[in-house]
C-alpha positions in Angstrom: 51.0 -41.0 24.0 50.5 -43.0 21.1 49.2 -41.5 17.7 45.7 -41.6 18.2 45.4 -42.5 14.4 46.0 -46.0 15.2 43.0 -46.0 17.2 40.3 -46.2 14.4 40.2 -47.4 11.0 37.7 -46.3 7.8 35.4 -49.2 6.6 35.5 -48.0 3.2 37.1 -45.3 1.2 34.8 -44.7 -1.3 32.0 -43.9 1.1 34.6 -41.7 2.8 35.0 -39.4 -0.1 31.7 -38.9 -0.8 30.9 -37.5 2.9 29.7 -34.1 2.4 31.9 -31.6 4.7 29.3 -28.3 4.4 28.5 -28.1 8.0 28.2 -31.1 9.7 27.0 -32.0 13.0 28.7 -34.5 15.2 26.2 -36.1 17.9 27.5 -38.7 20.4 26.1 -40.9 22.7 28.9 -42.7 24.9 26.6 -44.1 27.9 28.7 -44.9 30.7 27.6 -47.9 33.8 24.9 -45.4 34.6 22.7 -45.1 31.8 19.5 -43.9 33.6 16.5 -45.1 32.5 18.4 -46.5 29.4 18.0 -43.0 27.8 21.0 -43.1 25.6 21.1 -46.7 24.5 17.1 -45.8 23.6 17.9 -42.9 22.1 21.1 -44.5 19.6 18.6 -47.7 18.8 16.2 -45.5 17.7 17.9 -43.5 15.8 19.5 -46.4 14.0 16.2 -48.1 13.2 14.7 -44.7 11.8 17.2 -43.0 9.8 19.2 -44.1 6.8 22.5 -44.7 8.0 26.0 -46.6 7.1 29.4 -47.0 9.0 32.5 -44.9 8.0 34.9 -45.4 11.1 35.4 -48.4 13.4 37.6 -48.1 16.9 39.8 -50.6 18.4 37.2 -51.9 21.0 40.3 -53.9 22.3 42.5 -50.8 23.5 39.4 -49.4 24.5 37.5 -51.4 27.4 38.4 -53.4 29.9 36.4 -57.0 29.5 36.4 -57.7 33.5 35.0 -54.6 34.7 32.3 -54.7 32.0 31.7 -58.4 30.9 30.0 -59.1 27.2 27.1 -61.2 27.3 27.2 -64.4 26.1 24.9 -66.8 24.9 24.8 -70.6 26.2 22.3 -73.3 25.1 23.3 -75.9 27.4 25.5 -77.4 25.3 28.1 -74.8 24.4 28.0 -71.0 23.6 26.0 -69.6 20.7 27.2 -66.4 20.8 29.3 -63.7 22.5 28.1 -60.2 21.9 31.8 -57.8 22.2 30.7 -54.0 22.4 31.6 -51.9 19.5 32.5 -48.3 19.1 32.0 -46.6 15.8 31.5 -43.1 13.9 28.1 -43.7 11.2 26.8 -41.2 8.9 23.4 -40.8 9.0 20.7 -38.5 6.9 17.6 -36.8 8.9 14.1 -36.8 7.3 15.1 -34.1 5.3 17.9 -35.7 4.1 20.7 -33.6 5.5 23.9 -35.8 6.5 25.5 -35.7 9.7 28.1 -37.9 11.9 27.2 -40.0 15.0 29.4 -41.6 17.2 28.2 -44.2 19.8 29.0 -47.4 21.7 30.1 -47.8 25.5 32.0 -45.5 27.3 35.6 -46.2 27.0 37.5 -48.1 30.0 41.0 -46.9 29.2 43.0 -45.0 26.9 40.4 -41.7 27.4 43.0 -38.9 26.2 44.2 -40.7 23.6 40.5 -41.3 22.4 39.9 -37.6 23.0 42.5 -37.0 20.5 41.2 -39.3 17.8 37.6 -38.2 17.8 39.1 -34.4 17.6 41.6 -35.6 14.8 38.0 -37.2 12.4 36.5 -33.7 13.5 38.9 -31.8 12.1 39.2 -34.4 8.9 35.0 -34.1 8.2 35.5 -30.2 9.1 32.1 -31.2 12.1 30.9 -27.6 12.6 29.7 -28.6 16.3 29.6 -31.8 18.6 26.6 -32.3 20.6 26.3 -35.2 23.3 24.2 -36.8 25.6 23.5 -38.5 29.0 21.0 -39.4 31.4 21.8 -39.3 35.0 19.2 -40.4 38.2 17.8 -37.5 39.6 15.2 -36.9 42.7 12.5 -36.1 40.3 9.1 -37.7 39.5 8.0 -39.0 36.4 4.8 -36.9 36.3 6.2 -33.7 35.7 8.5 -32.3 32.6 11.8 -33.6 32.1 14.9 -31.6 32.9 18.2 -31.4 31.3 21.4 -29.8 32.3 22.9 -28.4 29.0 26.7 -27.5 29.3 28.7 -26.8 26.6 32.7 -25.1 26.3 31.2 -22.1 24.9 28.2 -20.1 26.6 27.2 -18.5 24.1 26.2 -22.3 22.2 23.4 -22.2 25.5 21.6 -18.9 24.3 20.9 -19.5 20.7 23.8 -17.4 19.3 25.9 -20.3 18.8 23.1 -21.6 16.1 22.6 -18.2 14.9 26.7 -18.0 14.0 26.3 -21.5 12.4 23.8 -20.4 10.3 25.5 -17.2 9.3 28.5 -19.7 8.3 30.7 -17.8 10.6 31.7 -20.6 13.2 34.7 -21.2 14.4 37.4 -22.6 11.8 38.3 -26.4 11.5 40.9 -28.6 9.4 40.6 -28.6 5.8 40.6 -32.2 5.6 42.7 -33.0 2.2 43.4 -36.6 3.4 41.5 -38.9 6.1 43.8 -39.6 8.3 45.3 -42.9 9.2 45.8 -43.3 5.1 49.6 -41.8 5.2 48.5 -38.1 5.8 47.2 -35.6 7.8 43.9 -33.1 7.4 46.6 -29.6 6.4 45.8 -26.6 8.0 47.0 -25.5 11.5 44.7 -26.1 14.4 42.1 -23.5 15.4 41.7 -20.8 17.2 40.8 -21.7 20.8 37.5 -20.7 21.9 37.1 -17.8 24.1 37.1 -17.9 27.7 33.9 -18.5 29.6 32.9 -15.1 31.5 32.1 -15.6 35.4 28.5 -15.2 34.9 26.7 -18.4 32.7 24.3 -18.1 30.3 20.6 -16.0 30.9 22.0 -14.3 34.2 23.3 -17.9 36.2 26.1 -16.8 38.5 29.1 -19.0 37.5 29.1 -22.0 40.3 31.7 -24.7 40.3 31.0 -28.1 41.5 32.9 -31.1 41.2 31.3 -34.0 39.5 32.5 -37.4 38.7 34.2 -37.2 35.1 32.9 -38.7 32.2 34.0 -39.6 28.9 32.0 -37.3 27.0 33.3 -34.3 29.4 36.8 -34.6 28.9 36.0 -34.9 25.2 34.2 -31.5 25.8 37.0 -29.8 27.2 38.8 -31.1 25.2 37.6 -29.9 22.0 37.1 -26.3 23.5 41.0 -26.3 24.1 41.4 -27.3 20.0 38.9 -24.5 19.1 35.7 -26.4 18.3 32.4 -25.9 19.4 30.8 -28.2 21.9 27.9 -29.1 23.6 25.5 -31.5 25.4 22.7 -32.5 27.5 22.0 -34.6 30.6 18.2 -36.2 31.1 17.6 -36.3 34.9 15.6 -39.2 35.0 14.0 -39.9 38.1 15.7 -42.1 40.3 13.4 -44.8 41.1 13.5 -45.7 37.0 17.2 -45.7 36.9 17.2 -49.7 36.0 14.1 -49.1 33.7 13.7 -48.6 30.3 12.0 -45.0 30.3 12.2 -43.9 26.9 10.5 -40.6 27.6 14.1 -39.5 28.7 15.8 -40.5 25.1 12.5 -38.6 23.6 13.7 -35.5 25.9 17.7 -36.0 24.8 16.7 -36.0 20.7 14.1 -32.8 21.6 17.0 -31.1 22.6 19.8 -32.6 19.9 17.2 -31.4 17.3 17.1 -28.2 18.3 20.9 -27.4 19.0 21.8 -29.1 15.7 18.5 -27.9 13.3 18.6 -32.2 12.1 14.9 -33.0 11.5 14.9 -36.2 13.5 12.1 -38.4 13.3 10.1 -38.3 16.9 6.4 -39.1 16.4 7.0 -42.5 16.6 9.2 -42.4 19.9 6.5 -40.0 21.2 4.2 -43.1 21.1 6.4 -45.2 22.9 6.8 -42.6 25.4 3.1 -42.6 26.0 2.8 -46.7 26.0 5.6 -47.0 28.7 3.8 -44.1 30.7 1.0 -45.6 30.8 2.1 -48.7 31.4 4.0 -47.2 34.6 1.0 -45.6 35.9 -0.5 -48.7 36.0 2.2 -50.3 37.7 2.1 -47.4 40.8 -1.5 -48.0 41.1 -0.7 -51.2 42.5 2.4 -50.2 44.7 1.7 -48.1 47.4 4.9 -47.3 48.9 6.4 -46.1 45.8 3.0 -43.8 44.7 3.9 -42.8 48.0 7.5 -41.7 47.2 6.6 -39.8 43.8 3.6 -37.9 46.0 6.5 -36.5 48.0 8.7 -35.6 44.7 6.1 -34.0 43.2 5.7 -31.8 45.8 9.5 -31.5 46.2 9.7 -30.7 42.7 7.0 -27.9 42.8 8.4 -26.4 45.9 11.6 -26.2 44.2 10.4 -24.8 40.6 8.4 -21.9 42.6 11.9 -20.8 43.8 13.5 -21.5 40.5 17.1 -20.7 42.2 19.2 -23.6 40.5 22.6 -22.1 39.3 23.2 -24.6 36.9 21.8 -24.2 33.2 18.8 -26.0 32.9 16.1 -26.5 30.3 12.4 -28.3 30.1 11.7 -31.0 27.8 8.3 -29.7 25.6 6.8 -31.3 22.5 8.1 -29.7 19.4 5.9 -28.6 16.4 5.8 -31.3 14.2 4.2 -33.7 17.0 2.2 -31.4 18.6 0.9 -30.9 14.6 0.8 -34.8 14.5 -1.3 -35.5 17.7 -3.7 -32.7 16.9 -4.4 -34.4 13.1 -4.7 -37.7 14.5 -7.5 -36.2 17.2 -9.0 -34.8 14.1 -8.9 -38.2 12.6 -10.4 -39.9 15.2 -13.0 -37.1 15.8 -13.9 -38.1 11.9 -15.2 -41.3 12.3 -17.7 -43.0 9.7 -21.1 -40.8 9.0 -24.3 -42.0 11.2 -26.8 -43.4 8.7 -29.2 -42.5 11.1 -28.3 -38.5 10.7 -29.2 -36.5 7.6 
């Protein structure tokens, strides 16, 4: 294999240096064909539009994807072309809304080359010394729209899916990482040797789940998973099922269910009122959409009542968690029903 150094290059070195390395999260977004409901590409827009943000590491897009299997768009006046819009992979630091820093990595999901990739995201982990790397997908599902979102959460230790991996984080106790003395790619490597692998899983998951194998069509962001549990850092991640019927549909209350869940795993204050909103715009605007279709109000009747059937036997061995509103929007939604419950005093009432 190639060094996977050469994969990736820093966009500035000044910037570099001043990247704080006092536990830093790592969140990743690597949407693959399927993106449903356009959760993650949703979710990474967002994110760029809200937070303060600036590019520290570009990839080789070239070595990367293949062009024929997942052709740019291009832009044609009828004259010649305006523009051609080639994909981009790249590592940006970004602050929450309480300022803390932390890496995200986004773009399509790589074509070729996905060990050597695997390698070169692990080798910028160990450089910025990324406490833990959190990801996210959205896959179709046979759910309907009307009832809370679910999310598979995996992760290459079990104890990251009970709240003990946050609690070791927060102790400052995690497992170890590089010490990062050079960036690498700039004629040396981070010193230190690698870290202790992380502990093998026990046959029984996390909050009683039986351990049961299936086998699933790889992704990117899996083998980076494993990956990363076989080099001794912590790793984790979430997949929206979106219902199945929205798959080609922008449906942005699965990106507002991925960042519930990012928030919480990494403790980043990430902006969500505002995506809330949107959430409630598109819902509505869906509902008025099945109003006038029949067939498919039809189809989400018979969801729903697969859905309830299945939550009243609750026997799914696979991790699973419900998307709920955290506190700061329930807060915000309750002082705007305050505000509107205010309105200007009656002159006619004394």
């Amino acid at each position: 294999m190639r060094d996977p150094r050469d994969l990736y290059s820093f966009e500035s070195m000044d910037v570099l240096a001043a990247v704080p390395r006092d536990g830093l999260m790592l969140v990743h977004a690597l949407p693959g064909l399927v993106d449903a409901g356009n959760a993650c590409r949703i979710a990474a827009t967002y994110l760029r539009d809200q937070l303060r943000h600036m590019k520290l590491v570009s990839f080789d897009i070239d070595e990367l994807l293949d062009y024929r299997g997942s052709r740019p768009q291009a832009v044609f006046d009828g004259v010649s072309y305006t523009s051609v819009d080639i994909p981009s992979v790249s590592l940006t630091l970004m602050y929450d809304e309480a300022d803390r820093p932390f890496l995200f990595l986004d773009g399509p999901e790589p074509d070729l080359q996905w060990k050597r990739l695997s390698q070169a995201v692990i080798d910028l982990v160990e450089y910025f010394e990324v406490e833990r790397v959190v990801g996210m997908q959205a896959v179709p599902m046979a759910v309907p729209h009307t009832r809370p979102i679910g999310l598979f959460a995996h992760a290459n230790d079990p104890s990251l899916l009970t709240g003990a991996g946050r609690d070791r984080r927060d102790a400052g106790t995690d497992h170890p990482v590089g010490s990062g003395e050079a960036p690498p790619g700039s004629g040396s490597h981070p010193a230190g040797g690698p870290p202790e692998p992380l502990p093998e899983k026990d046959d029984d998951g996390p909050e009683g789940h039986e351990g049961a194998e299936i086998v699933v069509p790889a992704s990117f962001g899996a083998l980076l998973e494993f990956e990363l549990g076989r080099s001794g850092h912590p790793a984790m991640g979430y997949a929206a099922q979106i219902p199945h019927y929205l798959t080609r549909t922008d449906f942005p209350a699965g990106a507002l269910a991925l960042l519930r869940r990012i928030s919480d795993a990494t403790g980043l204050e990430l902006p969500l009122v505002d995506l809330g909103d949107l959430t409630d715009a598109a819902t509505a605007a869906l509902e008025g959409t099945l109003e006038q279709n029949v067939e498919v109000r039809q189809i989400v009747t018979a969801l729903e009542e697969q859905y309830d059937a299945m939550r009243e036997e609750d026997g799914s061995p696979l991790a699973t968690t419900m998307d709920l509103p955290t506190a700061d929007e329930i807060g915000d939604h309750f002082e705007r029903f305050l505000a509107d419950q205010d309105g200007p005093e009656d002159p006619g009432r004394r």
